[in-house]
C-alpha positions as CSV (number, residue, x, y, z in Angstrom):
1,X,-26.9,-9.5,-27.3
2,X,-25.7,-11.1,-30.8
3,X,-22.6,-10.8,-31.1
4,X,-20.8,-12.0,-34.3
5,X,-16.9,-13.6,-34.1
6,X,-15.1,-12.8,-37.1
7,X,-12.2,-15.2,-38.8
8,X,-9.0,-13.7,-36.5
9,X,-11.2,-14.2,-33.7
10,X,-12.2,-10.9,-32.9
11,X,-15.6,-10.3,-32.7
12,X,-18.5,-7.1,-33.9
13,X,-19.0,-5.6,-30.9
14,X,-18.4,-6.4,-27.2
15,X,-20.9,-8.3,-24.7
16,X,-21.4,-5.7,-22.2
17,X,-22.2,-8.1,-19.1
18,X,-19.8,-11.5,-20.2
19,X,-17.0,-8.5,-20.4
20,X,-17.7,-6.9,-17.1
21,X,-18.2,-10.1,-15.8
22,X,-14.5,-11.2,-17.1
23,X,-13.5,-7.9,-15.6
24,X,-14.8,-8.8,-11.9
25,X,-12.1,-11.8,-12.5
26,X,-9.4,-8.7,-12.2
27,X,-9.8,-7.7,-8.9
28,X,-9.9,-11.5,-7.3
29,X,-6.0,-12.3,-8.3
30,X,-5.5,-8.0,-7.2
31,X,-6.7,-9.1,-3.5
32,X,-4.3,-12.4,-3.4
33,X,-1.3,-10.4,-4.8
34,X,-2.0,-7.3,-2.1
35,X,-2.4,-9.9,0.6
36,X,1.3,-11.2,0.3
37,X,2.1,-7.5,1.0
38,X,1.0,-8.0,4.4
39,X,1.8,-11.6,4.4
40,X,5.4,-10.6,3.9
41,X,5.5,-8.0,7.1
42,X,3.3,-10.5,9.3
43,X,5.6,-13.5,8.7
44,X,8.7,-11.3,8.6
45,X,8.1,-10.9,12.7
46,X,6.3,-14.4,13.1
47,X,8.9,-16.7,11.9
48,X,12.1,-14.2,12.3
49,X,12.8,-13.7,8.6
50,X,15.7,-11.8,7.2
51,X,14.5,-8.9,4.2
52,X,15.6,-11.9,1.5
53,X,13.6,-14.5,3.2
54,X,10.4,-13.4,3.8
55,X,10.1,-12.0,0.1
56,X,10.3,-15.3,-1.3
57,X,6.1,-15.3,-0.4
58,X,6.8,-13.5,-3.9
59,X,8.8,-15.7,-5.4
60,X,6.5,-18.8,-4.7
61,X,3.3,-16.4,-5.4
62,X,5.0,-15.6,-9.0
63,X,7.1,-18.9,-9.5
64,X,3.8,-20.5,-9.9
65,X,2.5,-18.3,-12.4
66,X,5.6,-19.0,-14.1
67,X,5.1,-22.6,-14.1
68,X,1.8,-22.9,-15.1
69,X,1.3,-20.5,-17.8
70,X,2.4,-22.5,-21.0
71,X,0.5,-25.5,-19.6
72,X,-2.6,-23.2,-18.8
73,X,-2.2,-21.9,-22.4
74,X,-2.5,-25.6,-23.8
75,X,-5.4,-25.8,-21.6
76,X,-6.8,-23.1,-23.7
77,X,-5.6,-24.0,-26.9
78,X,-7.3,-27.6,-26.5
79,X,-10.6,-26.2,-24.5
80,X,-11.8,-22.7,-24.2
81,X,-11.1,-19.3,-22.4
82,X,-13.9,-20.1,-20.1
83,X,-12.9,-23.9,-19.3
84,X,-9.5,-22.6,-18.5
85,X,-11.0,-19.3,-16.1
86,X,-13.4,-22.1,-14.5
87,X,-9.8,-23.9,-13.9
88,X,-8.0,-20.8,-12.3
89,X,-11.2,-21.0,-9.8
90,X,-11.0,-24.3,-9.2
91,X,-7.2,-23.7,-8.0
92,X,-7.7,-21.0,-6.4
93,X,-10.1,-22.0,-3.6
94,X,-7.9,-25.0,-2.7
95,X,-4.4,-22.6,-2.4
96,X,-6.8,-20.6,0.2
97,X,-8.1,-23.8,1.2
98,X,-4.3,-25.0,1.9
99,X,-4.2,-22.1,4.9
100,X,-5.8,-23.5,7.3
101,X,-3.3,-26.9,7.8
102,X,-0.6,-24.5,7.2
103,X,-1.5,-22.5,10.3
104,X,-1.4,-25.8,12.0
105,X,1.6,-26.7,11.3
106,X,2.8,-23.3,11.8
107,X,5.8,-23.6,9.4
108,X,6.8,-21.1,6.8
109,X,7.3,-23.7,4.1
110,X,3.9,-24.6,4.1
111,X,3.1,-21.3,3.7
112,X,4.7,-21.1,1.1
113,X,3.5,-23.9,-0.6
114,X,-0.3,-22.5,0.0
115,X,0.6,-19.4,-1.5
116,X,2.3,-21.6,-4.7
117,X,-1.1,-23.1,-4.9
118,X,-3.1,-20.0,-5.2
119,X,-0.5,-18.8,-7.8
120,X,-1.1,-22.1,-9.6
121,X,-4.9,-20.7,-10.0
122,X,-4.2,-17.6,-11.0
123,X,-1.9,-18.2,-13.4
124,X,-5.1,-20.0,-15.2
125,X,-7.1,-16.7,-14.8
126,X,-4.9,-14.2,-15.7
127,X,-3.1,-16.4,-18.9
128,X,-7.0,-16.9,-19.9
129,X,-8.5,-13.4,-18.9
130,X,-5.8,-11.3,-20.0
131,X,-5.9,-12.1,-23.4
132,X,-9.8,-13.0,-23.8
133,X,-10.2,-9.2,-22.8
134,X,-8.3,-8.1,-25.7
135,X,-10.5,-10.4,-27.9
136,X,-13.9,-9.7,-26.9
137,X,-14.9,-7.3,-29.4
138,X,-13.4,-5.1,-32.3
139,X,-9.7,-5.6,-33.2
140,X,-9.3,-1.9,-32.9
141,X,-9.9,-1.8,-29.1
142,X,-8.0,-4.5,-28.1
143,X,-5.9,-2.8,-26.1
144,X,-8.1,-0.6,-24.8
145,X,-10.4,-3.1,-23.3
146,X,-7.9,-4.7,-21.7
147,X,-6.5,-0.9,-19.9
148,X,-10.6,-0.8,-19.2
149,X,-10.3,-4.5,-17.3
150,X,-6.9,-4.0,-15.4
151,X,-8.7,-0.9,-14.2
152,X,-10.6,-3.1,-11.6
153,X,-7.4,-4.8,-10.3
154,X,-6.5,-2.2,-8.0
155,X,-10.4,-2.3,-6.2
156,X,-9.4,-6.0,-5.4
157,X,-5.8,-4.9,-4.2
158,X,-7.4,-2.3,-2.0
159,X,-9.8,-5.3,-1.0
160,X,-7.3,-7.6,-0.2
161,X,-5.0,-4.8,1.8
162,X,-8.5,-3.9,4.2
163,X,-8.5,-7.3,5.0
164,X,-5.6,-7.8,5.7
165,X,-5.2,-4.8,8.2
166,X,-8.4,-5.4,10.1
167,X,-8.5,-9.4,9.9
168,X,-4.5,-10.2,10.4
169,X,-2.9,-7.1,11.6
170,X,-4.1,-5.7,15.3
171,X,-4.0,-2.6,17.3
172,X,-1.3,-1.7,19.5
173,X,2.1,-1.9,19.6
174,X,4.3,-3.3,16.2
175,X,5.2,-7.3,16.4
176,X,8.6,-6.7,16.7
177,X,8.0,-4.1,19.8
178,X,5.6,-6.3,21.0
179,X,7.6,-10.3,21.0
180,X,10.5,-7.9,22.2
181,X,9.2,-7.4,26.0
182,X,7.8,-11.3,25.8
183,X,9.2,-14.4,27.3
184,X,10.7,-17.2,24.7
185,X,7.0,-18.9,26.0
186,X,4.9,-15.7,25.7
187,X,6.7,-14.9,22.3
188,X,6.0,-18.5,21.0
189,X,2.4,-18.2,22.1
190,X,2.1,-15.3,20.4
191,X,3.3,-16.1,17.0
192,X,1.0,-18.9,16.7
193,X,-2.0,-16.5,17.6
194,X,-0.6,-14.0,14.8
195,X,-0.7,-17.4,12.4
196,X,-4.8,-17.9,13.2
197,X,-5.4,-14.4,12.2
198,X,-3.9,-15.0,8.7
199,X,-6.6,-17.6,7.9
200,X,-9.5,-14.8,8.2
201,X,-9.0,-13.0,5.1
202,X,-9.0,-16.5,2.8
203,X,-12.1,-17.6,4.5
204,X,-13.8,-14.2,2.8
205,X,-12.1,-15.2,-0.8
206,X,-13.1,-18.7,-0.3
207,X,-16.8,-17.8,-0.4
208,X,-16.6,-14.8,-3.0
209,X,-14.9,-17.2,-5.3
210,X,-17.4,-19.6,-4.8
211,X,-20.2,-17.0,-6.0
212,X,-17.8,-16.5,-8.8
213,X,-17.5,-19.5,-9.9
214,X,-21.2,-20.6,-10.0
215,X,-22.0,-17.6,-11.8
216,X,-19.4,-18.1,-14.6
217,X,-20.0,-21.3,-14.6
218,X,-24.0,-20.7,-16.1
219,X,-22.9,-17.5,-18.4
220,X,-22.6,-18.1,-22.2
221,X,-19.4,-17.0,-23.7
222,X,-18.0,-16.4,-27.1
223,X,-15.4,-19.0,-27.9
224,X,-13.1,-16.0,-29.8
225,X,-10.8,-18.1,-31.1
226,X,-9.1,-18.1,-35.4
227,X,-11.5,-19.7,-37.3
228,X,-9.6,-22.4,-39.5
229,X,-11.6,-22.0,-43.1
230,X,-10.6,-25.4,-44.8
231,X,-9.4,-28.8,-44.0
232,X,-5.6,-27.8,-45.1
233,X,-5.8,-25.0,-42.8
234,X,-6.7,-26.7,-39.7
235,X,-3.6,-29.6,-40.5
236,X,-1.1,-26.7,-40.1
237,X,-2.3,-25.5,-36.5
238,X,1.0,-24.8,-35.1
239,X,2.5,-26.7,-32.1
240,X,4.4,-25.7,-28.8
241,X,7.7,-26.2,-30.7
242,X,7.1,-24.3,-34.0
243,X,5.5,-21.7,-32.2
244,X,8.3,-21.0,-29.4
245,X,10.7,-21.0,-32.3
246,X,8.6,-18.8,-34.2
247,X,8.6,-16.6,-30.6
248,X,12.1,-16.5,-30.2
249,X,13.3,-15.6,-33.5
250,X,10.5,-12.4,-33.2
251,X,13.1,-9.5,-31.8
252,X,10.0,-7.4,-31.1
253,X,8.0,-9.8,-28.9
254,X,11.3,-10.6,-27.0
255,X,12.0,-6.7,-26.3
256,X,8.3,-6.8,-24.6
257,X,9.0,-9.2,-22.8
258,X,11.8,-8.0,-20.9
259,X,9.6,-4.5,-20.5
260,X,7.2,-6.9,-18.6
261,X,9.4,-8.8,-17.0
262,X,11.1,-5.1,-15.2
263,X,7.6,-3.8,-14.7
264,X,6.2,-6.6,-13.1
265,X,9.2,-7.4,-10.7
266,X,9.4,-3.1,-10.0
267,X,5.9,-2.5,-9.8
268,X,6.2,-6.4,-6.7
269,X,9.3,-5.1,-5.3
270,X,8.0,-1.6,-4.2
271,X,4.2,-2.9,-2.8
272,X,6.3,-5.1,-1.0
273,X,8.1,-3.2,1.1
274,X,6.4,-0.5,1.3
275,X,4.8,-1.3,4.7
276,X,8.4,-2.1,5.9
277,X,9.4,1.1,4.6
278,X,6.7,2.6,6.7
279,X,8.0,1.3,9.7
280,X,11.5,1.6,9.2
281,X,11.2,5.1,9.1
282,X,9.0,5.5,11.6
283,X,9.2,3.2,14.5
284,X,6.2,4.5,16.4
285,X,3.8,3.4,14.2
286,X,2.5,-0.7,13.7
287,X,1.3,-2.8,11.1
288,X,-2.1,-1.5,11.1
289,X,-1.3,1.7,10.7
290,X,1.6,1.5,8.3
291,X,-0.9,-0.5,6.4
292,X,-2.7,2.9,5.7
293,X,-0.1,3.6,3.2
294,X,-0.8,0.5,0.7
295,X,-4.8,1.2,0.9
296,X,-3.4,4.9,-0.6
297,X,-1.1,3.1,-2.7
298,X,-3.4,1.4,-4.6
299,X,-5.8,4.4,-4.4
300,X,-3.6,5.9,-6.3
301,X,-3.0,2.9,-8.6
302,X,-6.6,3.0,-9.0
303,X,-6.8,7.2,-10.1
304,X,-3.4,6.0,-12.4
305,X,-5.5,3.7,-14.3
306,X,-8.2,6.4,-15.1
307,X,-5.4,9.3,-15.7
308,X,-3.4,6.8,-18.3
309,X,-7.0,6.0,-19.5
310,X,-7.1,9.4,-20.9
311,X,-4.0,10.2,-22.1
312,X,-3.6,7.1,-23.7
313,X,-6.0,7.7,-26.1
314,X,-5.2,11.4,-26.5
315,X,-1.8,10.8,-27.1
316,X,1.2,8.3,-28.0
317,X,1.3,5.3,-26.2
318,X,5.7,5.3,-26.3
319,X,5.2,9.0,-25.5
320,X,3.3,8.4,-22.5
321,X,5.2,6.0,-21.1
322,X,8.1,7.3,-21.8
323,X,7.5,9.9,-19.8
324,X,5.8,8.0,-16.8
325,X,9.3,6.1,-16.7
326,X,11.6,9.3,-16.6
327,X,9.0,10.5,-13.7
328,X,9.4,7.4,-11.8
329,X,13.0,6.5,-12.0
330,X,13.3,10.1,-10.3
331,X,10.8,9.3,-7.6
332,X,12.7,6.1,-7.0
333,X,15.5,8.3,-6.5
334,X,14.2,9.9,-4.2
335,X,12.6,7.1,-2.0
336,X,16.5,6.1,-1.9
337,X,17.9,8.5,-0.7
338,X,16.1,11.3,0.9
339,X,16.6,10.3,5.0
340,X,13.0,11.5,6.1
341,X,9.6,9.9,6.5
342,X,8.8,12.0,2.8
343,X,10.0,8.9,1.6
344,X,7.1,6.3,2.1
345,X,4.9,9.2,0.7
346,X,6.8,8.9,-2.7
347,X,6.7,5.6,-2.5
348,X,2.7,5.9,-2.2
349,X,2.6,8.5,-4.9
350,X,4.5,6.3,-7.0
351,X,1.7,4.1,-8.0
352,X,0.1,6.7,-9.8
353,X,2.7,6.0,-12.7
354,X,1.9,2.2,-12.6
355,X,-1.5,2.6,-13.7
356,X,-0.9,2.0,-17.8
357,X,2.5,-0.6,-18.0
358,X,2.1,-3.5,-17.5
359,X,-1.8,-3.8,-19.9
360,X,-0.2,-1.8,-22.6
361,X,2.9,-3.6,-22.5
362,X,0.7,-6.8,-23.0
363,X,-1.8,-5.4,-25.7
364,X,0.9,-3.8,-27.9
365,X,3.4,-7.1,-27.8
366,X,0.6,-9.7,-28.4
367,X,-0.1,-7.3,-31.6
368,X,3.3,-8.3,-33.1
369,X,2.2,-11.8,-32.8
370,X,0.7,-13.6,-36.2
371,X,-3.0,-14.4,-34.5
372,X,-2.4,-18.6,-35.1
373,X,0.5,-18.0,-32.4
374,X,-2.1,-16.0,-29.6
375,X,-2.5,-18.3,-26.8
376,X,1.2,-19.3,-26.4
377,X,1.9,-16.0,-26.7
378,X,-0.3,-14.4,-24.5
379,X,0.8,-17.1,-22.1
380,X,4.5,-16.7,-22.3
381,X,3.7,-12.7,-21.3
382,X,2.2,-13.8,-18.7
383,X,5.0,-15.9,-17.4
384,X,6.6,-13.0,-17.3
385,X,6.0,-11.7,-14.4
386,X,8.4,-14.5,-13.1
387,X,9.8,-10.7,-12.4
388,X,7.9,-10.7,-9.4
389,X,9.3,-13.3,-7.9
390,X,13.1,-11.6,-8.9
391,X,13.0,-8.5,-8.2
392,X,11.4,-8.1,-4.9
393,X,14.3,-11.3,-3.3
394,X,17.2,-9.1,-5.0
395,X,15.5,-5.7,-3.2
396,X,15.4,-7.8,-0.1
397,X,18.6,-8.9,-0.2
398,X,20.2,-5.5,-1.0
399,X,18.5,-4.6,2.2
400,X,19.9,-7.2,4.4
401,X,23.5,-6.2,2.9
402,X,22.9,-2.8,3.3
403,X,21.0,-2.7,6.5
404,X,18.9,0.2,4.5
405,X,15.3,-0.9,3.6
406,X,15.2,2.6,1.9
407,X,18.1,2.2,0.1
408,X,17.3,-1.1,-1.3
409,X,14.6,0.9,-3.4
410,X,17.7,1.8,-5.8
411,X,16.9,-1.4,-7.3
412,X,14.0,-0.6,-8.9
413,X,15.5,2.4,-10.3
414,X,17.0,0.3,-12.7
415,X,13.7,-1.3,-13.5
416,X,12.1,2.1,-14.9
417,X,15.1,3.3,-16.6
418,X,14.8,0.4,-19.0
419,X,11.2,0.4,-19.4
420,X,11.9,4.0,-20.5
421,X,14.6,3.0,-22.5
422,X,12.1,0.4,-24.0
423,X,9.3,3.1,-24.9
424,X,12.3,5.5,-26.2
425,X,13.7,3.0,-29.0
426,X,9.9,1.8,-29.8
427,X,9.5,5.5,-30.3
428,X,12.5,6.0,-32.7
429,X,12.3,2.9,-34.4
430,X,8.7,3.7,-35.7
431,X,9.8,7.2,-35.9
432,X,12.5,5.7,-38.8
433,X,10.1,3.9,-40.4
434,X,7.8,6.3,-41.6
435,X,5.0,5.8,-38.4
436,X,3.5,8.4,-36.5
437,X,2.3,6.4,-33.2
438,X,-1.3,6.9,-33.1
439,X,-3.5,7.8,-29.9
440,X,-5.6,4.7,-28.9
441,X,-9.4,4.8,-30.1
């Protein structure tokens, strides 16, 4: 296909197989995210964490993103989309690579420092992919390309939960029911077996993103970046500091932010915990099993993405999620306080709602960014899923004070209520100024 890249960047029409092929990217950081799901429960039992503790896998997993996302967006700025998505690979074969000595030196720190690793990778991909998606092709589908590639995320979060249950979970009785009729010697034993099986499902990744990587490496991409149309022009491309204070003073890009950064750390917090949930309140069941409930979860997240698909561009965006927020600070309600196993199915059923946030959020904030100010920008969003890494420790740690896993869901109650809040005044401020929100194309 010819495709022809206009001044801002944007280009005639989109290349059908480089955008499915940016799309497959999606699902690869949706397995390593659903992964510390069961990574969370496995080590919770393995190395005797509290609640708190053993959700700090998120807290590495999405400190890293954190970290490297204004550095991966320099990366970009410098090189291309593609060098910097060849990067994210590059990093995200050695953090799986960096399992198997942590399973042999069977410490949780080291864990933790694999998972850091992978984060570092992904942090590339998704700084790089997120906003290239919104790029390839017509300015007026921006944000509907990039609804179109999150759409894959969940098949990769389903992917990584199935492995997960089948390659580190095992039939039978629950860890805790089963290191409970052990010996300190059996028990010990045993750990260290349940630390082998968590190096199966990164042996799979390691080879898919080996496939990937060769086959992006040999596909021709669009470069998609502002075209600078004299000599003058290109003297005045902006640098880190004029464009963070040109960020900072933008009232409209900050508000988004903070809608991300609730999202993200809501959306972490409750696939978390929802296995614990499970298991909580329902003691007969095991890891396996309870597993069930996050391969529906993102089943659901999955259906979400089509449903907000169509309503999305059938109606207004603040409307829409203004409504999905109302719907699901009620269902967290619920999940909080309702004493019977109903509970865990809400929490399921809850993903539904998360199908549209966090890639409109992205898409409609980057648009009240001047284009010369894109990468940064579409970095700094990305970093802000640092909520991630919050929001699921403070749920953890509300549950260890509490000594209520369910409970501890209040938190993200809180979370939607400003997200909702967020759509509402979007909603009335464009109201005020003479806008009628228009449906997506």
């Amino acid at each position: 296909m010819k495709w022809i890249q206009y001044d801002n960047g944007y280009l005639n029409q989109t290349p059908i197989f480089q955008f499915i092929l940016l799309s497959c990217l999606f699902p690869l950081w949706g397995a390593a995210a659903s992964l510390n799901d069961v990574l969370i429960t496995q080590f919770k039992s393995v190395f005797d964490l509290s609640d708190f503790a053993s959700a700090l896998v998120q807290s590495a997993f999405y400190g890293g993103y954190f970290l490297i996302s204004i550095p991966a967006s320099m990366v970009i700025k410098k090189t291309t989309y593609k060098a910097a998505i060849l990067c994210g690979l590059i990093f995200y074969i050695v953090g799986c690579s960096l399992f198997f000595p942590a399973s042999h030196m069977a410490t949780y720190t080291m864990f933790l420092a694999a998972v850091f690793a992978i984060a570092i990778g992904l942090g590339f991909l998704e700084t790089a992919s997120n906003t290239y998606s919104t790029m390839l092709g017509p300015e007026k589908y921006s944000t509907l390309r990039l609804n179109i590639s999150q759409t894959f995320y969940p098949i990769g979060a389903a992917a990584g939960i199935l492995l997960g249950k089948y390659l580190i979970f095992e039939e039978g009785d629950s860890m805790a029911a089963q290191l409970a009729a052990k010996t300190a010697a059996e028990a010990h034993a045993y750990r260290l077996d349940m630390l082998m099986n968590t190096l199966e499902p990164y042996r799979v990744l390691i080879i898919v993103l080996l496939c990937v990587l060769a086959l992006f490496a040999f596909t021709k991409y669009p470069a998609c970046k502002p075209a600078a149309k004299t000599e003058q022009a290109k003297e005045h491309v902006p640098g880190i500091g004029e464009t963070l204070r040109y960020l900072v003073g933008n009232l409209k890009f900050k508000k988004g932010i903070l809608a991300e950064f609730l999202y993200v750390g809501m959306q972490v917090a409750v696939w978390s915990f929802t296995i614990r949930l499970a298991l909580t309140m329902d003691a007969s069941i095991n890891e396996r099993m309870a597993a069930n409930f996050m391969v529906i979860s993102y089943a659901c997240f999955f259906a979400g993405k089509f449903i907000a698909n169509f309503l999305l561009a059938r109606f207004s965006t603040n409307k829409v999620l203004l409504a999905y927020s109302v719907i699901g600070a009620l269902m967290v309600l619920y999940i909080a306080f309702v004493p019977s196993f109903t509970a865990v199915y809400m929490a399921v059923a809850l993903s539904v709602l998360m199908g549209p946030c966090w890639a409109t959020i992205y898409g409609e904030t980057l648009k009240t960014v001047e284009k010369k100010y894109t990468e940064t920008a579409g970095a700094i969003l990305v970093m802000s899923i640092i909520g991630g890494a919050i929001v699921p420790a403070v749920q953890g740690y509300v549950s260890d004070l509490t000594g209520s896993m369910q409970f501890s869901f209040l938190v993200n109650f809180f979370c939607f209520a400003y997200v909702g809040y967020y759509f509402c005044k979007k909603n009335q401020e464009e109201s005020h100024a003479g806008l009628t929100p228009a449906p997506k194309q």
